[in-house]
Each structure stands twice: as structure tokens, then as C-alpha cells.
C-alpha positions in Angstrom: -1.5 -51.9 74.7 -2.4 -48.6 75.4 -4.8 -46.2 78.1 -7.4 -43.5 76.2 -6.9 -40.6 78.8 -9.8 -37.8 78.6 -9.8 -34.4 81.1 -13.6 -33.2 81.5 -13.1 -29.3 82.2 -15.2 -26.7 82.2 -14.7 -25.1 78.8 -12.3 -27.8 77.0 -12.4 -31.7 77.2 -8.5 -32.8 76.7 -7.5 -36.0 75.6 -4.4 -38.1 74.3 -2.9 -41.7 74.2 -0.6 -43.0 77.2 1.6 -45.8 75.4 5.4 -46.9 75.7 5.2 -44.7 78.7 4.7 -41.4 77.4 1.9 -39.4 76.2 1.0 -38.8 72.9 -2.0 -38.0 70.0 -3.2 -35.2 72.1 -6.4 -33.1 71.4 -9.1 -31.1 72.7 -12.3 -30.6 72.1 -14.7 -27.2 73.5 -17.0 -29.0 76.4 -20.4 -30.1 75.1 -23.5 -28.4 76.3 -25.5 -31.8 76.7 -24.8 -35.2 77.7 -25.2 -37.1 74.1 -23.4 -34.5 72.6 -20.3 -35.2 75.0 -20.8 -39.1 74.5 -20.8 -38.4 70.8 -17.8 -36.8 71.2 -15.8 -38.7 73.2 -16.9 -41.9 70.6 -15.6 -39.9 67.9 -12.2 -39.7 69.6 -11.7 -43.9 70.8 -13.2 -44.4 67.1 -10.0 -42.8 65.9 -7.5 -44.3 68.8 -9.2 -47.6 67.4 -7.1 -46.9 64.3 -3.8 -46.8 65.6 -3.9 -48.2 68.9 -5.4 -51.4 70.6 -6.8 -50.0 73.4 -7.2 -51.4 76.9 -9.3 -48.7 78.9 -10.4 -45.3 79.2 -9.4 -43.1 82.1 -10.8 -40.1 82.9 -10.0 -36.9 85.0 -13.8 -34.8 85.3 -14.7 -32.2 88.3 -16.9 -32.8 91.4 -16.3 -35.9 93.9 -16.1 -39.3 92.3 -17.3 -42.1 94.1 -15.5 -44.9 92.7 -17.9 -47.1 94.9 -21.1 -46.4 93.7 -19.6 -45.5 89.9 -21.1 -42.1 89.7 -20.5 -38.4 90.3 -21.0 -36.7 93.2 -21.0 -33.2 94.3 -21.5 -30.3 91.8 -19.2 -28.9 88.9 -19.3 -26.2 86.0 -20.4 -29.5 83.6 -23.8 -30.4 85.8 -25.0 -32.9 84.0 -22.2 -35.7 84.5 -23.6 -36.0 88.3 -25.7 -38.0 89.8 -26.1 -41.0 87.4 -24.7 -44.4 86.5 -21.6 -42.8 84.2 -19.1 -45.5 84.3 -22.0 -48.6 83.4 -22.8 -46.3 80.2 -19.8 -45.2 79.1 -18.7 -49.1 79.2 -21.4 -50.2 77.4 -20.7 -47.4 74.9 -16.4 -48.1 74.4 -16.9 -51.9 75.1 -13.8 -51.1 77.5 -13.5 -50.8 81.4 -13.6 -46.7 82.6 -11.6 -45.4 85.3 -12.4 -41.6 86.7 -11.2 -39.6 89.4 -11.5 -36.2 90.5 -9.3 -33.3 88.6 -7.4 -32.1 91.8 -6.7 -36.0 92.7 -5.8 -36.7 89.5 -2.8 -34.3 89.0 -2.2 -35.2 92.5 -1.7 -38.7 91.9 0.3 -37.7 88.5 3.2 -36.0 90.8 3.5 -39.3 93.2 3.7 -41.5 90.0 6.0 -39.5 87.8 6.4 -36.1 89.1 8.0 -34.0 92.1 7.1 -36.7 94.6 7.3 -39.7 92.6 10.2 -40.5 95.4 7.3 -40.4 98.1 4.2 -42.0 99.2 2.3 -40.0 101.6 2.2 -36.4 100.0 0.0 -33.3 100.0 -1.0 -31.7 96.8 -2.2 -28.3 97.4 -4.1 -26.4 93.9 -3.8 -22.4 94.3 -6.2 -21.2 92.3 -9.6 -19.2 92.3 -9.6 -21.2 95.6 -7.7 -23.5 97.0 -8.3 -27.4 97.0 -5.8 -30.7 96.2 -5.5 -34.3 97.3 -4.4 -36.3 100.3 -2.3 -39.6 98.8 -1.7 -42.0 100.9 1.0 -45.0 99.8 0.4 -43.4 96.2 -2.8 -43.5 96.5 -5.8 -41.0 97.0 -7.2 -40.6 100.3 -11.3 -40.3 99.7 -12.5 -39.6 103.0 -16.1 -40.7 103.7 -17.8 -38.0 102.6 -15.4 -38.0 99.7 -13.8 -34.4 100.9 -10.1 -35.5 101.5 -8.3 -32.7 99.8 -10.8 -29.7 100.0 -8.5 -27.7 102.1 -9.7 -24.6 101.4 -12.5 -25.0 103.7 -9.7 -25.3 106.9 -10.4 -21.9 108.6 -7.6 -19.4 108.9 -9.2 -16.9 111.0 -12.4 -16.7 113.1 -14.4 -16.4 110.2 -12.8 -17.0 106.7 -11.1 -20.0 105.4 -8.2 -20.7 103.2 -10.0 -20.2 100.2 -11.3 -16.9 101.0 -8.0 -15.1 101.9 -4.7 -17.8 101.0 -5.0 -16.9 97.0 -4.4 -14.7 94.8 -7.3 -14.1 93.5 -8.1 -12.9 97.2 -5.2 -10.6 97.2 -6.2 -9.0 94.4 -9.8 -8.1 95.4 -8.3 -6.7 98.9 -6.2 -4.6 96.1 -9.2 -3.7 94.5 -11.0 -2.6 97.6 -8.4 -0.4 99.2 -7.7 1.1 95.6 -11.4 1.6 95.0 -11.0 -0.4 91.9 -13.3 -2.8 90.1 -12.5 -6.6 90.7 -12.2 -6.8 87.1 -9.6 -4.5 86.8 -7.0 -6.2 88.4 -5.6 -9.7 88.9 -2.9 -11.4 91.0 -0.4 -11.2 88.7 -0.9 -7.5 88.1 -0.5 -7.1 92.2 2.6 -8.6 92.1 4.2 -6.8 89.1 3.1 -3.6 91.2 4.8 -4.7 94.8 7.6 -5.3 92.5 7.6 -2.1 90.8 7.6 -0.4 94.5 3.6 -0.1 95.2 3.2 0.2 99.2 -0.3 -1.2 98.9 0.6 -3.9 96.2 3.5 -4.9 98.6 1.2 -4.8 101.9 -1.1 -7.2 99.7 1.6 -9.4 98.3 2.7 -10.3 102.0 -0.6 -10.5 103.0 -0.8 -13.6 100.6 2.1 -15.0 101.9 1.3 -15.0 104.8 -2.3 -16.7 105.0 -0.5 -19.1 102.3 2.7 -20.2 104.6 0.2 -20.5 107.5 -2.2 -22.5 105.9 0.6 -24.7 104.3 1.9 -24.9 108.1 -1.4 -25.7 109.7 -1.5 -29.2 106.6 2.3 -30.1 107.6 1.2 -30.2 111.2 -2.2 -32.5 110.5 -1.4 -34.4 108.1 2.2 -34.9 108.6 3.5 -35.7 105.1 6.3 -36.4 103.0 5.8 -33.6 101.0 3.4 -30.9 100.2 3.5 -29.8 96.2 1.8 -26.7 95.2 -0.2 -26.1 91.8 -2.1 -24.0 90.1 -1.3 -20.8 88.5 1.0 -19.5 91.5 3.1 -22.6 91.3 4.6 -20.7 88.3 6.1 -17.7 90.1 9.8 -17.2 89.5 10.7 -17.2 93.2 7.7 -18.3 94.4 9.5 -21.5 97.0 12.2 -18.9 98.2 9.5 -16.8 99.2 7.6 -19.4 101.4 10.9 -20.3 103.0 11.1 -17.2 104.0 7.8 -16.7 105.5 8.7 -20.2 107.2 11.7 -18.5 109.0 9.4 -15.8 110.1 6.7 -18.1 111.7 9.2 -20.5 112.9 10.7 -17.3 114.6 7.7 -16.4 116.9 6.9 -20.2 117.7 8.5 -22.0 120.1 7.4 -25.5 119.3 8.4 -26.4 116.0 9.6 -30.2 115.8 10.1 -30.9 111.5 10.0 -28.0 108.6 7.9 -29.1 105.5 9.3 -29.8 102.9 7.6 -27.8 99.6 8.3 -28.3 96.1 6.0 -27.0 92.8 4.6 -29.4 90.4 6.0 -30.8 88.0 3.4 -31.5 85.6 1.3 -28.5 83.8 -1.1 -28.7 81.2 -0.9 -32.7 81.0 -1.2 -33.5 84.8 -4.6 -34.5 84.9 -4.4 -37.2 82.2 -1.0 -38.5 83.2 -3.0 -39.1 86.5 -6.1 -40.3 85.0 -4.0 -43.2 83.7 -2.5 -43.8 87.0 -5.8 -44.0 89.1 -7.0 -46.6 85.9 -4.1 -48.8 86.5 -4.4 -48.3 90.1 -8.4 -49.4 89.6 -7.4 -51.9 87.1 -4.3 -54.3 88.8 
């Protein structure tokens, strides 16, 4: 038996076959601009599974806040018209085959608990860095919802009077405060550009670069401290930094230095899983739905 596994993005719809506990036949496909055009598509690709594989589900991974309740979409997303709508009744009718989905940050969430950097753990945080920053709250390996469906959107915790995590803690945000104090253009620079400068010796790039640090360890402090977790592992395009964990260890000691209550240290590991994460956990929440 084996699990279809699709991951709805904004420009590219992934796919590929879990089976024998690995995953394999992957594919993409560029995101459809319509609704029948992406059912066409994703027909097309169980037609050809059919042909190998006998299949016992589709999972999916797709943006905005799935309400497993109700069997629908929620929220808003890049791909607008998956929202709002009875998804999971047509898209059974359409494979003949039960369909699983759950959000993309839950999903590569629930991918580290089950085979990944906290598949030793239960009750982990997994915390995206990216154009903002969002994750998943799992909870005995599984994903915390919350009642208005919001459990992992930590970039809205505020980290100042007035702006949240999401608005200074990434590195997208470090680069625009580059930008502005260089009188640049936002396009001319990115994070990773910021950084090769602090390394190169840049006073400004360096001010920036610890800026980010610093709004990151605090925010990943201020998650330890509510939430209380196993674990918290970072993703997203930061995760990747050569040095990256060293460097929050040693913002730790700094914090830790000026507080004088500090009980447990998080621990804080990167991801494990990359480019596959979100269908790895797109099979888990099916099996998960599925028992």
C-alpha cells in the first residue's frame, strides 16, 4: 500500500509516493491559475500512481488554516481559490480515496516529530524563519490547532511596543534596516548579502546581523518560556547558516547574563528535513487522520 503526497505552494505543486517507508516518484508541477485546472492536474498525477502503486489515500500539505473539522480551507494564501469551500468532499469524489490536508508550516512540523530532529520528542516547537516568521505547536506528535486555528503563528507575539516577530526577528527585516541606513533600494539587498558583508568587516552589516540575533534569541526565549517545550527546531532559509546554532547559543549566554531568573535553557536544533518536509508530513497528519 502506499500514500499519494501533494505540496500546494504558491508557484509549484510538489508531489511523490510514500511507500516501504521512504519517498519516492517525485515531481512537480507550476501551480494552476484556476481550480479545474489544478484538479485536472492533480488527476493526471494519481492516474499515473494508479499504474504502479495501489494506493490507499491522498495527503496533502496546501497554505492557509485547515480546518480538519469542517473539511475546508480557512484563512487566505497566494492560491485563493482553495478557500472557503467543501475541498476534501470533492477531491474524494474525484480520486475515489479518503484526503488528508494540513497546513504547510504544520506539515513540516509534524515531519521533524515523526522522522526528523525531534522524532525523539513529543511536545516540540517548530519555528519557519522566513519572509516572516510562523511554525507549529505539536503536542504528543500532534498539531496543536487552537480555536481559531492560529497555534503556530508566532510571528504575530510582539517583541517591542509596537512590532512583532515577524516585522523585526528575520532576515528579510535585517536587510531592509540595511537598506534604509545605506539608502539602498529593498531590492538591492537580501539577508544573505548582509551577512557576507558583517563577515567581510561591514560596521553597519555587523550592527544589523546582531540586531537579528538578537530579536531572534529573544523571541525564541519568550516561546521556551510559554510554551515550555521539548524542543524548538528552526526552518526556513536561515536554518541553513553554517554556524547559525552556535550563534544563538551565544546570544543565550548574553541574555541569560542580564536575567536573573532563568530556571531551564531551550534546547534548539535546525531541521532536518528540506525540500521534502512538507510531504513527509502530509503523510504523517493522513495516517494520524486515518488510524
Amino acid at each position: 500500500m502506499a500514500i499519494l503526497a501533494f505540496d500546494i505552494g504558491g508557484t509549484s505543486v510538489k508531489y511523490g509516493i510514500w511507500s516501504d517507508e521512504s519517498l519516492s516518484d517525485k515531481g512537480k508541477f507550476k501551480t494552476p491559475q484556476t481550480w479545474a485546472e489544478m484538479k485536472a492536474q492533480l488527476s493526471r498525477v494519481k492516474e499515473e500512481a494508479d499504474s504502479t502503486y495501489s494506493l490507499e489515500g491522498v495527503a496533502f500539505s496546501a497554505p492557509g488554516a485547515v480546518n480538519q473539522i469542517d473539511r475546508q480551507i480557512e484563512g487566505v494564501s497566494a492560491v485563493r481559490y482553495l478557500h472557503f469551500f467543501p475541498i476534501y468532499d470533492e477531491l474524494e469524489e474525484m480520486f475515489g480515496l479518503p484526503v488528508s490536508f494540513e497546513n504547510d508550516a504544520n506539515s513540516a512540523g509534524l515531519a521533524e516529530v515523526w522522522k526528523g530532529a525531534a522524532k525523539d520528542n513529543d511536545n516540540v516547537l517548530f519555528v519557519v524563519i522566513g519572509t516572516g516568521i510562523g511554525g507549529a505547536v505539536i503536542v504528543n506528535k500532534k498539531v496543536h490547532h487552537g480555536p481559531h486555528l492560529f497555534g503556530g503563528e508566532f510571528g504575530f507575539m510582539l517583541l517591542n511596543e509596537t512590532k512583532t516577530f515577524s516585522q523585526i526577528g528575520t532576515a528579510v527585516a535585517m536587510s531592509r534596516r540595511y537598506a534604509e541606513r545605506m539608502g539602498m533600494s529593498y531590492d538591492d539587498i537580501d539577508g544573505q548579502a548582509v551577512f557576507e558583508l558583517a563577515n567581510q568587516g561591514d560596521v553597519i552589516a555587523k550592527e544589523e546581523v546582531d540586531t537579528f540575533f538578537m530579536y531572534l534569541t529573544m523571541g525564541l526565549y519568550n516561546l521556551a518560556y510559554a510554551f515550555d517545550p521539548e524542543k524548538i527546531v528552526i526552518g526556513g532559509g536561515v536554518s541553513s547558516m553554517d554556524g547559525i546554532l552556535e550563534r544563538i547559543e551565544v546570544e543565550f549566554d548574553s541574555l541569560f547574563a542580564r536575567l536573573q531568573h532563568t530556571p531551564f535553557r531551550p534546547v534548539i536544533e535546525t531541521c532536518e528535513f528540506k525540500n521534502d518536509a512538507n510531504l513527509i508530513g502530509a503523510v504523517y497528519n493522513f495516517m494520524q487522520e486515518n488510524k
